[in-house]
ZAMIMI-433955 format. One record per residue (C-alpha): residue number from 1; x, y, z. Coordinates in nm, 2 decimals. Example, Ala and Ser with C-alpha at 12.3 -4.5 7.8 and 13.67 -1.06 7.14 Angstrom:
# ZAMIMI-433955
<site num="1" X="1.23" Y="-0.45" Z="0.78"/>
<site num="2" X="1.37" Y="-0.11" Z="0.71"/>
# end
This chain:
# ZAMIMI-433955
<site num="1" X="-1.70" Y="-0.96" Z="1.19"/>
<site num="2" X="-1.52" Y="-0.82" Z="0.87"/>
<site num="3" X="-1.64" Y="-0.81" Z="0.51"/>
<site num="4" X="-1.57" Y="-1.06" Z="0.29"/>
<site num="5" X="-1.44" Y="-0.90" Z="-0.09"/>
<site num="6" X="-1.27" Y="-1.03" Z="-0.37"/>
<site num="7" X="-0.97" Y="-0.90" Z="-0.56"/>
<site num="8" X="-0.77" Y="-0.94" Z="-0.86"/>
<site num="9" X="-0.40" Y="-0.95" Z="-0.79"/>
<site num="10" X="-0.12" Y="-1.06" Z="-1.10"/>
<site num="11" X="-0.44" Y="-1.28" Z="-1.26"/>
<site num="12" X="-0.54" Y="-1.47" Z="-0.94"/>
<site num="13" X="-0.85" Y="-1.37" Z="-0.76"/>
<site num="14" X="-0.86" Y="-1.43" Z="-0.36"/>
<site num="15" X="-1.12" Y="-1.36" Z="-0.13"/>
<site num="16" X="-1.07" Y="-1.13" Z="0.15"/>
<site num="17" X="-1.19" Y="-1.04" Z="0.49"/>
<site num="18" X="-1.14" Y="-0.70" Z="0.63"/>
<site num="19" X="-1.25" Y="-0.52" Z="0.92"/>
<site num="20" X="-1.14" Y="-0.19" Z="0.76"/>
<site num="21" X="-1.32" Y="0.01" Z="0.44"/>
<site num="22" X="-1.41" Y="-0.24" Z="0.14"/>
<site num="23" X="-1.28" Y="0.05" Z="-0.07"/>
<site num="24" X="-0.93" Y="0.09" Z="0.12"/>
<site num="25" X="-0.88" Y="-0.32" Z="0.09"/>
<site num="26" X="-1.00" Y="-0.30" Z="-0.33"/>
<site num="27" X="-0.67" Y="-0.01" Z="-0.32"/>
<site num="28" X="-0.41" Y="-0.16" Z="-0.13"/>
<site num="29" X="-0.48" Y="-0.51" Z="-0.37"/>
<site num="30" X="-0.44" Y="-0.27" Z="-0.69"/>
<site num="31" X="-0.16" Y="-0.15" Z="-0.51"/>
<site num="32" X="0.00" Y="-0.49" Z="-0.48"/>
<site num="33" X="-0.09" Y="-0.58" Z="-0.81"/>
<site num="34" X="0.09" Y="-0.29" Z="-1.00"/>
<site num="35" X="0.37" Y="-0.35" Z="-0.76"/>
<site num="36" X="0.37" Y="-0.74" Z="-0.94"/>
<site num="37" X="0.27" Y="-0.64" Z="-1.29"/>
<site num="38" X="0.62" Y="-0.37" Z="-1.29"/>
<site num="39" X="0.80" Y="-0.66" Z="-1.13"/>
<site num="40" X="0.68" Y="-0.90" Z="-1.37"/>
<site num="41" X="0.77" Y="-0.69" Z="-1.68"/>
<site num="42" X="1.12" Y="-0.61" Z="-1.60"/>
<site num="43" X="1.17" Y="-0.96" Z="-1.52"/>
<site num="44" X="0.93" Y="-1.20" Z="-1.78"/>
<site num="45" X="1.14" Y="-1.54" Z="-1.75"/>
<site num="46" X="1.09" Y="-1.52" Z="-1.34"/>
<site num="47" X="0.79" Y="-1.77" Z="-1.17"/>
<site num="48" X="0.46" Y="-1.59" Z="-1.04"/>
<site num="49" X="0.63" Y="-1.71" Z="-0.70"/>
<site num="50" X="0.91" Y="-1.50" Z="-0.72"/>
<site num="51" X="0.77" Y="-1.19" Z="-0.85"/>
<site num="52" X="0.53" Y="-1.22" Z="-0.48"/>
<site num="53" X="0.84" Y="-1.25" Z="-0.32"/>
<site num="54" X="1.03" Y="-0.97" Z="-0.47"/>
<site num="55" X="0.74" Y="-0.76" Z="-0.41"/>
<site num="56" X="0.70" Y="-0.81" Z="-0.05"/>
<site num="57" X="1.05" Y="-0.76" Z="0.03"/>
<site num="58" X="0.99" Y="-0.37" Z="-0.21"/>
<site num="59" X="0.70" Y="-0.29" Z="-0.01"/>
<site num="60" X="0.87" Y="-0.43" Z="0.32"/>
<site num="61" X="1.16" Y="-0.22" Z="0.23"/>
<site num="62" X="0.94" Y="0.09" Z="0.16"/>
<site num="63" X="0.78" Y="0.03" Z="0.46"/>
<site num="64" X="1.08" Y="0.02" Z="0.67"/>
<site num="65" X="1.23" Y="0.35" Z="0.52"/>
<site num="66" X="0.89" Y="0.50" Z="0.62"/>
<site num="67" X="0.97" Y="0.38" Z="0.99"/>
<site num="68" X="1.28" Y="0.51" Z="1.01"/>
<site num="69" X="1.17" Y="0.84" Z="0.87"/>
<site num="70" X="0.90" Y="0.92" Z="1.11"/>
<site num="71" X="1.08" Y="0.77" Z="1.42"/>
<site num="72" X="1.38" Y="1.04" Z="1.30"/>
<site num="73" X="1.10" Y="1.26" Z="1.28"/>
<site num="74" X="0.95" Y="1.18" Z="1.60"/>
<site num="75" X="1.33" Y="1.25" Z="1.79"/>
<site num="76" X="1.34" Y="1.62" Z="1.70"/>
<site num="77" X="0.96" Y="1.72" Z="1.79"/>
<site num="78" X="0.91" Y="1.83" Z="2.12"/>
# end
């Protein structure tokens, strides 16, 4: 069974359960809540809502250009 912590993200706290490093879960929610708070200032007349769902589709998009990056990688090793 995980560990149960609780984070701050955008001014809402939640309570998590992770299998992984309490330490590695408190970074990827400060992650996520810079990710927000940039959103949120470059766009203040936007709901809470829609700054959480522009930010999931930046960090999916990251994500996905780091996918692509190591499975080009991946094609020209041996």
């Amino acid at each position: 069974m995980g560990k149960t912590i609780e984070v701050k993200i955008y001014g809402s706290y939640y309570k998590l359960e992770t299998d992984q490093s309490p330490n590695l879960a408190f970074e990827i929610a400060k992650f996520v809540d810079s990710s927000m708070k940039e959103i949120g200032a470059k766009n203040p007349y936007i709901s809470d809502t829609r700054i959480a769902v522009l930010t999931a589709l930046n960090l999916a998009d990251d994500m996905q250009r780091v996918a692509e990056k190591i499975n080009r990688l991946e094609s020209v090793l041996p």
